[in-house]
LUMSEVEX-978081 format. One record per residue (C-alpha): x, y, z; residue in three letters. Coordinates in steps of 0.5 Angstrom, whole numbers, plus 500, padded with zeros to 3 digits. Layout:
REM residues N
XYZALA ...
This chain:
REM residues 88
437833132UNK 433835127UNK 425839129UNK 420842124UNK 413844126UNK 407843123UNK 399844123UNK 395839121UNK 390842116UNK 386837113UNK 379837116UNK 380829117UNK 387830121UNK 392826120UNK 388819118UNK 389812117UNK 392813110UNK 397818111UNK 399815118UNK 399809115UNK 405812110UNK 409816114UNK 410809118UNK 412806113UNK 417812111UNK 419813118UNK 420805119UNK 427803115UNK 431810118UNK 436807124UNK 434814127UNK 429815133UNK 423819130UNK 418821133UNK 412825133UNK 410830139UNK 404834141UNK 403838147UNK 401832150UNK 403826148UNK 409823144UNK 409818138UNK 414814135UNK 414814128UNK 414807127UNK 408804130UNK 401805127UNK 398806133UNK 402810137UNK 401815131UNK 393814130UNK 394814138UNK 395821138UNK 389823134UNK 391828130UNK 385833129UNK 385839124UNK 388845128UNK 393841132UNK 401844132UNK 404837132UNK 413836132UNK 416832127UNK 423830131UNK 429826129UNK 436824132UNK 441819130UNK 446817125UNK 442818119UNK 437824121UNK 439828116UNK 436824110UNK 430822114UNK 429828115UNK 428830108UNK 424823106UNK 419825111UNK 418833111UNK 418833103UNK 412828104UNK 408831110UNK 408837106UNK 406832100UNK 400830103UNK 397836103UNK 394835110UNK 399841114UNK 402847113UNK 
């Protein structure tokens, strides 16, 4: 199992836009992929369990994957989370 820790920065949050890509980053990896708050948790792979969460700046949220190919998800999805400019 692969975790990395963000906070989202960006005024905005994590928005329609960037939701919209890490879902279609997310989508062709056979791993489980999800997104966890405190509160809730996500699958990476539905838009609206993502836009669900509300992602607002400040909040800490946990990127998590477990499966046959979680290391290469792993990399494609934190290299564009860190990308996008939206967290730290």
């Amino acid at each position: 199992m692969n975790t990395k820790q963000f906070t989202a920065v960006d005024p905005q949050g994590i928005h329609a836009r960037p939701a919209s890509q890490l879902v279609a980053a997310a989508t062709p990896f056979a791993s489980s992929i999800e997104l966890q708050t405190e509160q809730r948790t996500a699958n990476l792979k539905s838009i609206l369990e993502v836009m669900g969460l509300a992602l607002k700046q400040g909040l800490i949220f946990t990127l998590q994957l477990e499966g046959e190919d979680e290391e290469q998800a792993f990399t494609a999805l934190t290299n564009l989370i860190s990308e996008t400019g939206l967290v730290q």
